[in-house]
N, CA, C and O atoms as CSV, one atom per row, in Angstrom:
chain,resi,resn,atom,element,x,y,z
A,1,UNK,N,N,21.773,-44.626,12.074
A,1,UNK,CA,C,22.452,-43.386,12.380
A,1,UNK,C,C,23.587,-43.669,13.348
A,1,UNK,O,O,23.422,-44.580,14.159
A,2,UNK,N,N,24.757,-42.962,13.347
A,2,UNK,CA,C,26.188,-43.071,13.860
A,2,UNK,C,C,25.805,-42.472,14.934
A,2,UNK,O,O,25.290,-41.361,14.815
A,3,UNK,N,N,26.006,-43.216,16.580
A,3,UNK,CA,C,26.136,-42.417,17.370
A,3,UNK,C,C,26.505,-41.447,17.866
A,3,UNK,O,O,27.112,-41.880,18.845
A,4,UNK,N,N,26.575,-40.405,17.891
A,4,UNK,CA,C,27.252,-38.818,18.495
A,4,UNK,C,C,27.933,-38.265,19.828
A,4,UNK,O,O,27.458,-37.996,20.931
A,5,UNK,N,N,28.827,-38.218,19.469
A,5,UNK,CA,C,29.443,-37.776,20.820
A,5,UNK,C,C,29.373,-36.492,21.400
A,5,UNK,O,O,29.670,-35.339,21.089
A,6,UNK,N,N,28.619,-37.404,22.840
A,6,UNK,CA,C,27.975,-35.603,23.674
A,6,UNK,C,C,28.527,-35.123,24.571
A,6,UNK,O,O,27.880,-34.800,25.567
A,7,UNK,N,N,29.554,-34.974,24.518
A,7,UNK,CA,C,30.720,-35.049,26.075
A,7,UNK,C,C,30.866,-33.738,26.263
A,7,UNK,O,O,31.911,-33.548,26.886
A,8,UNK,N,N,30.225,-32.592,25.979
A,8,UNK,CA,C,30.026,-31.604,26.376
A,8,UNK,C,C,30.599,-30.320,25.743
A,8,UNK,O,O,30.319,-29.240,26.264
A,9,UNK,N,N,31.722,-30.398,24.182
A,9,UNK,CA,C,31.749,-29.260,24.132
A,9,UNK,C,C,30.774,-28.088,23.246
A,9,UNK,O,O,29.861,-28.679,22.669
A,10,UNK,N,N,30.763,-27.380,23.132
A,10,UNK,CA,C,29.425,-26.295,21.762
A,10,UNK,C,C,29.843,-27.192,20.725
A,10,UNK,O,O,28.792,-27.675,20.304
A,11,UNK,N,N,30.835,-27.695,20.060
A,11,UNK,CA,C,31.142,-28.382,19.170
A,11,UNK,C,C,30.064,-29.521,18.884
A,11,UNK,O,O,29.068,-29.534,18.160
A,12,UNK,N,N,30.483,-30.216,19.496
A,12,UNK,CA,C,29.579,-31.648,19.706
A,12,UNK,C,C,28.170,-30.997,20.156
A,12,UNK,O,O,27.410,-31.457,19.304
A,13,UNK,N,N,27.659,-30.466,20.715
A,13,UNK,CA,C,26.373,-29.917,21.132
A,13,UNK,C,C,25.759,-29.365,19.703
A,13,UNK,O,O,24.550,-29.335,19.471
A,14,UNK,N,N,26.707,-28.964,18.847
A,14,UNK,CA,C,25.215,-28.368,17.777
A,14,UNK,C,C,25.735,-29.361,16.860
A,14,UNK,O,O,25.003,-29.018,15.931
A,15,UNK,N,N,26.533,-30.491,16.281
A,15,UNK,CA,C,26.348,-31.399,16.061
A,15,UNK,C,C,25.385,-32.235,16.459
A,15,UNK,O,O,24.746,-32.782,15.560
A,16,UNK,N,N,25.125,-32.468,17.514
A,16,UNK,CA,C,23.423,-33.161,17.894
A,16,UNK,C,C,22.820,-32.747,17.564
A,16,UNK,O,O,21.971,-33.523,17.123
A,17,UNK,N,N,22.454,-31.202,17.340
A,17,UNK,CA,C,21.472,-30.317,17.261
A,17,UNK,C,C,21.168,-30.701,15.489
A,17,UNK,O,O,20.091,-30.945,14.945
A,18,UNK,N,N,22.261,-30.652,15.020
A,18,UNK,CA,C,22.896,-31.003,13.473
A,18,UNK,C,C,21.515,-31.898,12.934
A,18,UNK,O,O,20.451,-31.689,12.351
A,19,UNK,N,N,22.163,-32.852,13.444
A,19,UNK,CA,C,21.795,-34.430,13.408
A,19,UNK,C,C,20.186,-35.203,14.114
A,19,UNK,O,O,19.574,-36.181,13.684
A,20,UNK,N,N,19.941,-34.523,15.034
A,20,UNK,CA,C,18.780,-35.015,15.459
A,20,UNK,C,C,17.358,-34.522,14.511
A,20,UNK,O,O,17.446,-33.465,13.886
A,21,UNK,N,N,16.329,-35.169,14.456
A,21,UNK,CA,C,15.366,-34.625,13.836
A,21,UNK,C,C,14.406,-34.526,14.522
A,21,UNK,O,O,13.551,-33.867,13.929
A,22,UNK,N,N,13.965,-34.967,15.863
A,22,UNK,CA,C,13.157,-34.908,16.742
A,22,UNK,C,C,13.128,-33.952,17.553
A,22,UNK,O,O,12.372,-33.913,18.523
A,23,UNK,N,N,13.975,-33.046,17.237
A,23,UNK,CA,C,13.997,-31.758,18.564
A,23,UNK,C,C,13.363,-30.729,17.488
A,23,UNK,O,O,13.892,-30.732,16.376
A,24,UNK,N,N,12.381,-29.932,17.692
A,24,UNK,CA,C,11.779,-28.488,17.276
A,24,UNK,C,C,11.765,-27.489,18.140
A,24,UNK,O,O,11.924,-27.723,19.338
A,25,UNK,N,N,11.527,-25.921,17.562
A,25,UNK,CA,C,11.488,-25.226,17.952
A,25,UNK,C,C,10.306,-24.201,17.733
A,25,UNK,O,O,9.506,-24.547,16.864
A,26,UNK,N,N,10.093,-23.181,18.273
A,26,UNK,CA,C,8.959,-22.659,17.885
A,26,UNK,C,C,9.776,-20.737,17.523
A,26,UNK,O,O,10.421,-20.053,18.318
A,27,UNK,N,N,9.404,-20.423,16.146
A,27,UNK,CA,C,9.742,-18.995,15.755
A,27,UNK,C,C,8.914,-18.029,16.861
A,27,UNK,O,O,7.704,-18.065,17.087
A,28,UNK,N,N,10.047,-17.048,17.558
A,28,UNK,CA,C,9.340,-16.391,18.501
A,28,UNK,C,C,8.508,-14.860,17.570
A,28,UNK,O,O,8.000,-13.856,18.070
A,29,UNK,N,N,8.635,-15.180,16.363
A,29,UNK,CA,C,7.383,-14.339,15.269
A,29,UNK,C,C,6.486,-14.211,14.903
A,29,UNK,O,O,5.645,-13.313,14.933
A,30,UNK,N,N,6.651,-16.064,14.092
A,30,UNK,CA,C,5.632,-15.934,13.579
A,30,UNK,C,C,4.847,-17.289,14.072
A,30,UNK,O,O,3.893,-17.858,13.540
A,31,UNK,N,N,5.642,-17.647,15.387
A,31,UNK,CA,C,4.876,-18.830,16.259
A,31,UNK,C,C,4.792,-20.095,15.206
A,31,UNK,O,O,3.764,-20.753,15.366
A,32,UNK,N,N,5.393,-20.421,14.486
A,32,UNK,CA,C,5.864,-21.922,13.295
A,32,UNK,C,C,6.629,-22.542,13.830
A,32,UNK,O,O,7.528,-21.862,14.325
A,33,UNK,N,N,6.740,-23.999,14.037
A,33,UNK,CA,C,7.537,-24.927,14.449
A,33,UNK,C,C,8.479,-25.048,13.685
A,33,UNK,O,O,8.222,-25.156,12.486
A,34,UNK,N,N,9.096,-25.058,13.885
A,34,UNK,CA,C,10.713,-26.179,12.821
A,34,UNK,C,C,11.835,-27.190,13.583
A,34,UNK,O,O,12.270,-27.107,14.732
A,35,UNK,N,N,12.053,-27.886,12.836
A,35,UNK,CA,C,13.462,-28.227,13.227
A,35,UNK,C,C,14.470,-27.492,13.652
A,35,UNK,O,O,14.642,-26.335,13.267
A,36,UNK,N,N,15.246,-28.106,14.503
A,36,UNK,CA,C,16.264,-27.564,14.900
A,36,UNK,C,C,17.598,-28.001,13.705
A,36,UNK,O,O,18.585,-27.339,13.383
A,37,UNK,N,N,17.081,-29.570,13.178
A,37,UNK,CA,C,18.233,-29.948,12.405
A,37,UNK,C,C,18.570,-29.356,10.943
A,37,UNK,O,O,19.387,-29.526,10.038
A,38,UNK,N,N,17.621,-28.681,11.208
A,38,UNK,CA,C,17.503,-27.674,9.699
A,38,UNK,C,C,17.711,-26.084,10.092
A,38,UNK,O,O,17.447,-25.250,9.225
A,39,UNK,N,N,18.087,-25.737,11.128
A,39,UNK,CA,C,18.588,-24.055,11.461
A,39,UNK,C,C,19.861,-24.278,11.198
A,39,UNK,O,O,20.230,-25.451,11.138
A,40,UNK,N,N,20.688,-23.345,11.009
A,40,UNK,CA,C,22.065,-22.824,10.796
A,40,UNK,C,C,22.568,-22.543,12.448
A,40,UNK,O,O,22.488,-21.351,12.748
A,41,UNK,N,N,22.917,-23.174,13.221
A,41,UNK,CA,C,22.759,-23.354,14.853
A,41,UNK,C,C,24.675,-22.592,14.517
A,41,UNK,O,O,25.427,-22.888,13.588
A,42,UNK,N,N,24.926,-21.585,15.686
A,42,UNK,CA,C,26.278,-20.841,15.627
A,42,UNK,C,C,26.581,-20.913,17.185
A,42,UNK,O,O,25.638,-21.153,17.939
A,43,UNK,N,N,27.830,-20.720,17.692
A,43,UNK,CA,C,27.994,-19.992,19.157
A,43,UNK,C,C,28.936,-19.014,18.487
A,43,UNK,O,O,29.748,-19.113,17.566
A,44,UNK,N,N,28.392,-17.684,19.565
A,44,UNK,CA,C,29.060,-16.611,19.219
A,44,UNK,C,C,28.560,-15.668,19.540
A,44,UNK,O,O,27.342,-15.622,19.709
A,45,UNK,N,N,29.333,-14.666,19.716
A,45,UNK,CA,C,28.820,-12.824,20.366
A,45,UNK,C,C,27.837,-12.681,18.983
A,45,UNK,O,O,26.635,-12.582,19.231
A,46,UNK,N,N,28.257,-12.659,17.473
A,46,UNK,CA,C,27.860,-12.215,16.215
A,46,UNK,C,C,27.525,-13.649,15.350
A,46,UNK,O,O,28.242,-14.641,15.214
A,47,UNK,N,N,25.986,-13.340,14.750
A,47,UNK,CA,C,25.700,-14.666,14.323
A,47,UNK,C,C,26.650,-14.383,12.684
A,47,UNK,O,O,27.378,-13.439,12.375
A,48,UNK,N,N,26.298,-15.505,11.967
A,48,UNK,CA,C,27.542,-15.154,10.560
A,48,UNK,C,C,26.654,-14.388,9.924
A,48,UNK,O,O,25.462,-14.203,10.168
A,49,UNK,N,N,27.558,-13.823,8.822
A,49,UNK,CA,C,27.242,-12.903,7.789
A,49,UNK,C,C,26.087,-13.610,6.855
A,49,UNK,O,O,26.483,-14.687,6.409
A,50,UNK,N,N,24.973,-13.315,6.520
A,50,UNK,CA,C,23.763,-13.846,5.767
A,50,UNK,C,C,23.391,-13.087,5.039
A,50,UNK,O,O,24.180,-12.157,4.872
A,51,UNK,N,N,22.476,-13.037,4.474
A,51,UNK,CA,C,21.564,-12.252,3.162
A,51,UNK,C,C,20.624,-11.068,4.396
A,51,UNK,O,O,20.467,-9.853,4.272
A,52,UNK,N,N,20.032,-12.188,5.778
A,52,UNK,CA,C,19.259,-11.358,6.352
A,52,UNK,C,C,19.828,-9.857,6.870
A,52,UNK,O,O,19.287,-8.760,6.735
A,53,UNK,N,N,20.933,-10.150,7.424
A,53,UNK,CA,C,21.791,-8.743,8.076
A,53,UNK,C,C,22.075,-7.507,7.349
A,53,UNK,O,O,22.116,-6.436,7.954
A,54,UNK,N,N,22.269,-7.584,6.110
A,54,UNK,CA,C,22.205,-6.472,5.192
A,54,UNK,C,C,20.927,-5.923,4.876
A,54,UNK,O,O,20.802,-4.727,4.612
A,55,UNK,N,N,19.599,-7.033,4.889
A,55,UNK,CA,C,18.175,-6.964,4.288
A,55,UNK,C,C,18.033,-5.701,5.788
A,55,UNK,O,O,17.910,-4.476,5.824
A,56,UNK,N,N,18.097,-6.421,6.509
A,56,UNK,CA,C,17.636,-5.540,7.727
A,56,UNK,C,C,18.455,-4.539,7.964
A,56,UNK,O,O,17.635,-3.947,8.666
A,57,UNK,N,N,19.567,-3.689,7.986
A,57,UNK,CA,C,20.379,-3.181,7.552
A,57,UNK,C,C,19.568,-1.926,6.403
A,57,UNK,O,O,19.258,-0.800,6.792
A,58,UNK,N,N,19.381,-2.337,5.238
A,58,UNK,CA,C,18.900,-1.626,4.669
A,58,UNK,C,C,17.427,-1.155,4.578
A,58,UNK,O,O,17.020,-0.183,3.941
A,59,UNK,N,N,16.436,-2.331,5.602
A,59,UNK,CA,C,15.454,-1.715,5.613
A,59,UNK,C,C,15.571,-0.563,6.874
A,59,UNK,O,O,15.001,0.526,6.942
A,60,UNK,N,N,16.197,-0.982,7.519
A,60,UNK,CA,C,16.410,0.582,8.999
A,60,UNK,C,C,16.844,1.749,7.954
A,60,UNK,O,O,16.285,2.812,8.224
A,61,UNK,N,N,17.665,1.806,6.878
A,61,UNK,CA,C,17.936,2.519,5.910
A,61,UNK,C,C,17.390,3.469,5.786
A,61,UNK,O,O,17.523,4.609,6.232
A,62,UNK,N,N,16.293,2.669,4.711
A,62,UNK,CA,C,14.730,3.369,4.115
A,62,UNK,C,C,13.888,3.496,4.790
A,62,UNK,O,O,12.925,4.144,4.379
A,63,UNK,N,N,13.867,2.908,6.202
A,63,UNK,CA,C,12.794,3.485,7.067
A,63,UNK,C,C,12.872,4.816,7.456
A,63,UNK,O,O,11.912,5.586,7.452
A,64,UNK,N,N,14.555,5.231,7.956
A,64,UNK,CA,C,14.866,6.715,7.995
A,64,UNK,C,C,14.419,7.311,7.101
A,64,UNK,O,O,13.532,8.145,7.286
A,65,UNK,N,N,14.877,7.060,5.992
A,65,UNK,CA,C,14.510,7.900,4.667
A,65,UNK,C,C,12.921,8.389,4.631
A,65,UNK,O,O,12.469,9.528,4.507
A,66,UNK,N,N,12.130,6.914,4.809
A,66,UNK,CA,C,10.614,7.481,4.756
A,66,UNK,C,C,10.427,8.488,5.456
A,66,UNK,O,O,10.049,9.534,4.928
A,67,UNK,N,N,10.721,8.368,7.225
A,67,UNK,CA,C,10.629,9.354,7.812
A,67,UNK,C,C,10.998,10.709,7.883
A,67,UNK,O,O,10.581,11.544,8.686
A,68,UNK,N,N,12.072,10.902,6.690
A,68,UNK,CA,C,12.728,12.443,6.591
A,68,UNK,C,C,11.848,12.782,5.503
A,68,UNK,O,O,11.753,14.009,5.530
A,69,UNK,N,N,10.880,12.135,4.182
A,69,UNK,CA,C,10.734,12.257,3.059
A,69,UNK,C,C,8.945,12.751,3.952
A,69,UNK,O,O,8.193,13.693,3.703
A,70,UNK,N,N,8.884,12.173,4.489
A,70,UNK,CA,C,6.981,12.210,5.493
A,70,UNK,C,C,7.422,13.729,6.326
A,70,UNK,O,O,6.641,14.655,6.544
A,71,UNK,N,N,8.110,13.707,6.504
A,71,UNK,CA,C,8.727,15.231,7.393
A,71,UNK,C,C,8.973,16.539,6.673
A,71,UNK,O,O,8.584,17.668,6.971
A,72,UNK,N,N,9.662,16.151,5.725
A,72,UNK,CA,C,9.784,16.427,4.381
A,72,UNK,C,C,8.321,17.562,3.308
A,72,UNK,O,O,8.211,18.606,2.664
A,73,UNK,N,N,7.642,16.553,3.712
A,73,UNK,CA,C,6.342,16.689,2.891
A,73,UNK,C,C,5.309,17.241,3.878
A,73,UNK,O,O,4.277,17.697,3.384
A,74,UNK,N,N,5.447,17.259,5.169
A,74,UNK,CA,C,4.578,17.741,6.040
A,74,UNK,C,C,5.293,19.187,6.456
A,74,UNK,O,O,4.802,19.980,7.258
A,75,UNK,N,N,6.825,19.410,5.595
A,75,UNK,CA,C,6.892,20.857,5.620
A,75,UNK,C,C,6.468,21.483,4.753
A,75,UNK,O,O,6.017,22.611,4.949
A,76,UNK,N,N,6.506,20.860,3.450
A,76,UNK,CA,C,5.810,21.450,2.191
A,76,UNK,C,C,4.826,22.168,2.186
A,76,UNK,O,O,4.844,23.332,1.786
A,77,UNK,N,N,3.469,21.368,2.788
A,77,UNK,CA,C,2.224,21.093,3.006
A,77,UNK,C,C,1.873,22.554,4.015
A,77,UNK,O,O,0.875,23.206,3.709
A,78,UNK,N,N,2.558,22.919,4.962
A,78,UNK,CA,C,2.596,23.714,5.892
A,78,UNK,C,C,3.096,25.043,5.335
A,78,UNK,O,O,2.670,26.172,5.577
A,79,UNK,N,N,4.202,24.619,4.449
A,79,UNK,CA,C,4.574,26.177,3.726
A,79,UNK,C,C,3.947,26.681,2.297
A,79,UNK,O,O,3.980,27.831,1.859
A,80,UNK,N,N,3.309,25.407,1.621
A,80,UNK,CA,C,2.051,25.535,0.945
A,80,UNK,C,C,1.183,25.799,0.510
A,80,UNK,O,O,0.914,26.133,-0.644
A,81,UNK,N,N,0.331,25.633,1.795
A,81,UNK,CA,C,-1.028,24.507,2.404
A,81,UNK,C,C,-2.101,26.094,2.048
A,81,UNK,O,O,-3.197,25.852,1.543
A,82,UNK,N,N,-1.717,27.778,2.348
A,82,UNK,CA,C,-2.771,28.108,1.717
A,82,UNK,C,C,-2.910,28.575,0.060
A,82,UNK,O,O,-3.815,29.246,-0.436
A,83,UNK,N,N,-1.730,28.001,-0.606
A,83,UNK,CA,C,-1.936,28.203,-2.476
A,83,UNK,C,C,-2.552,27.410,-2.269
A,83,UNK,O,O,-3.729,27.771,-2.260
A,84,UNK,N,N,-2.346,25.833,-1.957
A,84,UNK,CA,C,-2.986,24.707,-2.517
A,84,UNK,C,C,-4.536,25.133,-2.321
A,84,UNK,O,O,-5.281,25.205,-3.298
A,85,UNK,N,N,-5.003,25.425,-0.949
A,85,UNK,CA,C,-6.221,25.985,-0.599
A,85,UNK,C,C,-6.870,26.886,-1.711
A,85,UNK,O,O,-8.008,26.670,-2.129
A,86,UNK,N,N,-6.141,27.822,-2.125
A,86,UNK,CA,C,-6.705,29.190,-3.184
A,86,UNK,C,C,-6.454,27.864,-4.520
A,86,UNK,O,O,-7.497,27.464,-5.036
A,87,UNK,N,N,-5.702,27.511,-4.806
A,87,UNK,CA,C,-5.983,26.698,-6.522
A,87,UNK,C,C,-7.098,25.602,-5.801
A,87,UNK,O,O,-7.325,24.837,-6.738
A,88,UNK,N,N,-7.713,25.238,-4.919
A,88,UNK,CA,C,-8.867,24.041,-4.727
A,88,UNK,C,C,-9.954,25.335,-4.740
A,88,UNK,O,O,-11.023,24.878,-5.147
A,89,UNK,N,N,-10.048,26.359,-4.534
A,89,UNK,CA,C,-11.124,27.343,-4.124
A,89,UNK,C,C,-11.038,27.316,-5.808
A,89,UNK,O,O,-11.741,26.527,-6.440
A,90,UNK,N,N,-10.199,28.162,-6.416
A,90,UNK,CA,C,-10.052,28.258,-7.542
A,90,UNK,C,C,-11.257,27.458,-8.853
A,90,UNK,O,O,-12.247,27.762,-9.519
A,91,UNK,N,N,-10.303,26.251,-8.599
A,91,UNK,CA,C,-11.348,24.896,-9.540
A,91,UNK,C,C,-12.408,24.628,-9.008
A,91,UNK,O,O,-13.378,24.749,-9.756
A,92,UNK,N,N,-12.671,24.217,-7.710
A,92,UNK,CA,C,-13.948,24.266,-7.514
A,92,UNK,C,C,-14.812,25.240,-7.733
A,92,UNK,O,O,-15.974,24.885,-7.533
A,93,UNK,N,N,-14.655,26.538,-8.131
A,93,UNK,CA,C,-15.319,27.847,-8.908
A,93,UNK,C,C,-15.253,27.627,-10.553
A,93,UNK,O,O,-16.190,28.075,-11.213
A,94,UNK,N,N,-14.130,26.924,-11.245
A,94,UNK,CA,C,-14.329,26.862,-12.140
A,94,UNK,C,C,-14.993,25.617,-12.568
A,94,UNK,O,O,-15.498,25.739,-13.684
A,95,UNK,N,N,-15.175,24.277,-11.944
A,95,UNK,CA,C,-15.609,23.433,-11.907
A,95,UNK,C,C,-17.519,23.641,-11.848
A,95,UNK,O,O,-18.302,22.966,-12.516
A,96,UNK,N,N,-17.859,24.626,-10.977
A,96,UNK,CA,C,-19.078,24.860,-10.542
A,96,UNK,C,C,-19.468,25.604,-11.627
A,96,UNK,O,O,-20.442,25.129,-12.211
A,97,UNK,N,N,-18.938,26.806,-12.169
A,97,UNK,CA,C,-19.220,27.311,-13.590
A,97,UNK,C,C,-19.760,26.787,-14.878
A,97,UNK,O,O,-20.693,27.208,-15.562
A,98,UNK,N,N,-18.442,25.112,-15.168
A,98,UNK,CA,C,-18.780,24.565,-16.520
A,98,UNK,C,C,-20.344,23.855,-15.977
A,98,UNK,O,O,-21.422,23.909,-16.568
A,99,UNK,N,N,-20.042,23.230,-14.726
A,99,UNK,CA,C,-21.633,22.447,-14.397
A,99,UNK,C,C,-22.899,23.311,-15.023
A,99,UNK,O,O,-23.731,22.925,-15.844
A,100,UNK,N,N,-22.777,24.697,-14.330
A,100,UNK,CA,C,-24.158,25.780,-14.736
A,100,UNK,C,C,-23.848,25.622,-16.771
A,100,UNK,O,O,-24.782,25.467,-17.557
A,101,UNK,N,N,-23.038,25.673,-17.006
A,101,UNK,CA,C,-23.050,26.096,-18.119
A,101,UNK,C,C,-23.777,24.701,-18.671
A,101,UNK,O,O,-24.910,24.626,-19.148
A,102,UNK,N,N,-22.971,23.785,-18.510
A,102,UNK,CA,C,-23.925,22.561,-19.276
A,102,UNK,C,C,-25.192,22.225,-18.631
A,102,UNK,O,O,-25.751,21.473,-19.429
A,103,UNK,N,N,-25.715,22.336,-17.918
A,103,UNK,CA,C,-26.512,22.489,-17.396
A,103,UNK,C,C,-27.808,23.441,-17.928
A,103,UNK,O,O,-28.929,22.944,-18.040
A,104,UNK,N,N,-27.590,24.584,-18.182
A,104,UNK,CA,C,-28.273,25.303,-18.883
A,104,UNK,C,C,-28.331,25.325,-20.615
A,104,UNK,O,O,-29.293,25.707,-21.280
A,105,UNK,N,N,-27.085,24.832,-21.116
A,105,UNK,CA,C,-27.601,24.200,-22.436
A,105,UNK,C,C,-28.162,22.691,-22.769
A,105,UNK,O,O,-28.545,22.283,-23.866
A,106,UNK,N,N,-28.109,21.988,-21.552
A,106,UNK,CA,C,-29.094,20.764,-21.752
A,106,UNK,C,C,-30.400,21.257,-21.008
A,106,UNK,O,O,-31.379,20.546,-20.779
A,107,UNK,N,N,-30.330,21.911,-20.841
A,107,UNK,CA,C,-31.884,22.826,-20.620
A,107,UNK,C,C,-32.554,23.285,-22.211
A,107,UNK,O,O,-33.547,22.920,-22.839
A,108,UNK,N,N,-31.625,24.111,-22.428
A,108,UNK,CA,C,-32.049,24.507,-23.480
A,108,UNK,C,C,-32.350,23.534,-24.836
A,108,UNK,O,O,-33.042,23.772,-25.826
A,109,UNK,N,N,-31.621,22.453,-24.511
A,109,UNK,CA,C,-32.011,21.613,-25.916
A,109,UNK,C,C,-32.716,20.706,-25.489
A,109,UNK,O,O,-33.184,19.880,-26.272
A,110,UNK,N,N,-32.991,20.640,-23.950
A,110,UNK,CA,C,-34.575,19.787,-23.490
A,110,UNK,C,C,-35.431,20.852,-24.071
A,110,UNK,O,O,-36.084,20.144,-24.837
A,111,UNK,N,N,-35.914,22.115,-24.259
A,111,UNK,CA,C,-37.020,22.847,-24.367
A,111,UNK,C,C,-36.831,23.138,-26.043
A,111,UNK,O,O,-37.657,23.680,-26.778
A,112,UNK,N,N,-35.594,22.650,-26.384
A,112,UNK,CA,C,-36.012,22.839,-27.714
A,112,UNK,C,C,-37.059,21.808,-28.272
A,112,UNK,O,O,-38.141,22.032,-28.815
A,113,UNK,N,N,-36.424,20.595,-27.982
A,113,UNK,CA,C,-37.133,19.083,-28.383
A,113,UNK,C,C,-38.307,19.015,-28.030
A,113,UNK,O,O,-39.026,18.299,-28.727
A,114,UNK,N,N,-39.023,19.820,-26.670
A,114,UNK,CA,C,-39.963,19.552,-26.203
A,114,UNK,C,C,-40.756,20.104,-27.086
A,114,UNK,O,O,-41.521,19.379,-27.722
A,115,UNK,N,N,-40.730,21.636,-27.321
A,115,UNK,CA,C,-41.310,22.296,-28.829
A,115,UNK,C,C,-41.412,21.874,-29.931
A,115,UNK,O,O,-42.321,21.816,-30.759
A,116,UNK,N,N,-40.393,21.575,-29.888
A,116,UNK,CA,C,-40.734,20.235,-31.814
A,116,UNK,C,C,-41.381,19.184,-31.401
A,116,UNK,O,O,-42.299,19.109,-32.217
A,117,UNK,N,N,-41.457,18.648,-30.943
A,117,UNK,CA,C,-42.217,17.810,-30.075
A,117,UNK,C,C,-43.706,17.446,-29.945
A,117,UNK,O,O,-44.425,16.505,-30.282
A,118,UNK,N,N,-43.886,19.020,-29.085
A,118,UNK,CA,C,-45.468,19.359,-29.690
A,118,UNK,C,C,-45.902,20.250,-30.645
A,118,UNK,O,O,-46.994,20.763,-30.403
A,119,UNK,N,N,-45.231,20.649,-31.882
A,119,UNK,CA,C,-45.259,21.328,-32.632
A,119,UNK,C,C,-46.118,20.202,-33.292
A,119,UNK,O,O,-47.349,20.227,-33.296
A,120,UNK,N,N,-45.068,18.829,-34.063
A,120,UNK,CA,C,-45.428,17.832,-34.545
A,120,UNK,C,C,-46.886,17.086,-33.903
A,120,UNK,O,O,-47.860,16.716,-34.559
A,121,UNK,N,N,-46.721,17.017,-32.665
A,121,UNK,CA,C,-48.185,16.070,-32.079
A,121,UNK,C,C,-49.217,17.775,-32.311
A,121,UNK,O,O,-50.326,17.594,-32.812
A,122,UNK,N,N,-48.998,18.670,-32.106
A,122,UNK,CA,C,-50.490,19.939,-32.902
A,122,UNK,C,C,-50.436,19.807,-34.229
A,122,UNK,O,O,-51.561,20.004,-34.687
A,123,UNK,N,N,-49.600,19.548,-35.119
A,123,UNK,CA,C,-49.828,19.061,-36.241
A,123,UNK,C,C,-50.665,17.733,-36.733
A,123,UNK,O,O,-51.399,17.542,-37.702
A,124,UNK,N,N,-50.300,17.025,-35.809
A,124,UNK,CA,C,-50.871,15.979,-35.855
A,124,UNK,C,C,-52.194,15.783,-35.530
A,124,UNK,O,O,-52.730,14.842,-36.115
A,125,UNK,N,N,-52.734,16.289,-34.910
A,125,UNK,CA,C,-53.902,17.013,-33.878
A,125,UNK,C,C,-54.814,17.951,-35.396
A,125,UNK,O,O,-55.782,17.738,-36.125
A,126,UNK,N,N,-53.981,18.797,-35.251
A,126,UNK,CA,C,-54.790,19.499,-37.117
A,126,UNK,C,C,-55.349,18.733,-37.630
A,126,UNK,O,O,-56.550,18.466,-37.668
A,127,UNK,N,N,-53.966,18.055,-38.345
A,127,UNK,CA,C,-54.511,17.074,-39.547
A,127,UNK,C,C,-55.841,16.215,-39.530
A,127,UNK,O,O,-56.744,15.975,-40.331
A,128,UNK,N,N,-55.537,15.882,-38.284
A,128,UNK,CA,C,-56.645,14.915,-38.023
A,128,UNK,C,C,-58.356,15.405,-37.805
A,128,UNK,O,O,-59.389,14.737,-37.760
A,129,UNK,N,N,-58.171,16.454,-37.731
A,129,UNK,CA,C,-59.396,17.239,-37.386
A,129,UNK,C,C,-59.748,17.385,-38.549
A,129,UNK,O,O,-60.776,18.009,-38.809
């Protein structure tokens, strides 16, 4: 490897940074080591234009959005909230209805079967006598 000249300006300083492979760093996130010679190393008020700055950018976006759409829906809910109540009263009355209803015709065709049932075993009972 070509020696590097470190004579002090940002220039030459992230050129070392460039070039060395022994210096790491630690992500203050997600706590992962890396190289330094593998970051995109900048000086500057504004780091450069990337894929990330727009990503983040547009997720502050849609985060607003969620929050007007959750605000949104918690006015709905409030101006709503007692139909929704009367159509749940509603079905659960009509829901409780079909139950009795089937309910009472699998009644009824348990007591039918049960009668044929022993109709056949007193027949059987006859005969045998």
């Amino acid at each position: 490897m070509a020696p590097l000249d470190v004579t002090g300006t940002i220039g030459s300083l992230l050129d070392f940074y460039k070039h060395e492979k022994q210096i790491f760093g630690r992500c203050p996130h997600c706590k992962l080591p890396f190289r330094l010679s593998e970051v995109k190393l900048t000086y500057g008020k504004e780091p450069p234009k990337d894929l990330l700055t727009p990503m983040r950018a547009e997720r502050e976006r849609l985060l607003g959005e969620l929050d007007e759409l959750q605000s949104e829906i918690e006015g709905m809910e409030m101006e709503h909230g007692s139909d929704i109540e009367a159509l749940e009263v509603r079905w659960k009355n009509k829901v409780a209805v079909e139950v009795a209803k089937q309910l009472l015709k699998t009644k009824g065709q348990i007591r039918k079967d049960a009668v044929a049932k022993s109709r056949v075993s007193q027949l059987g009972k006859t005969l045998e006598k």
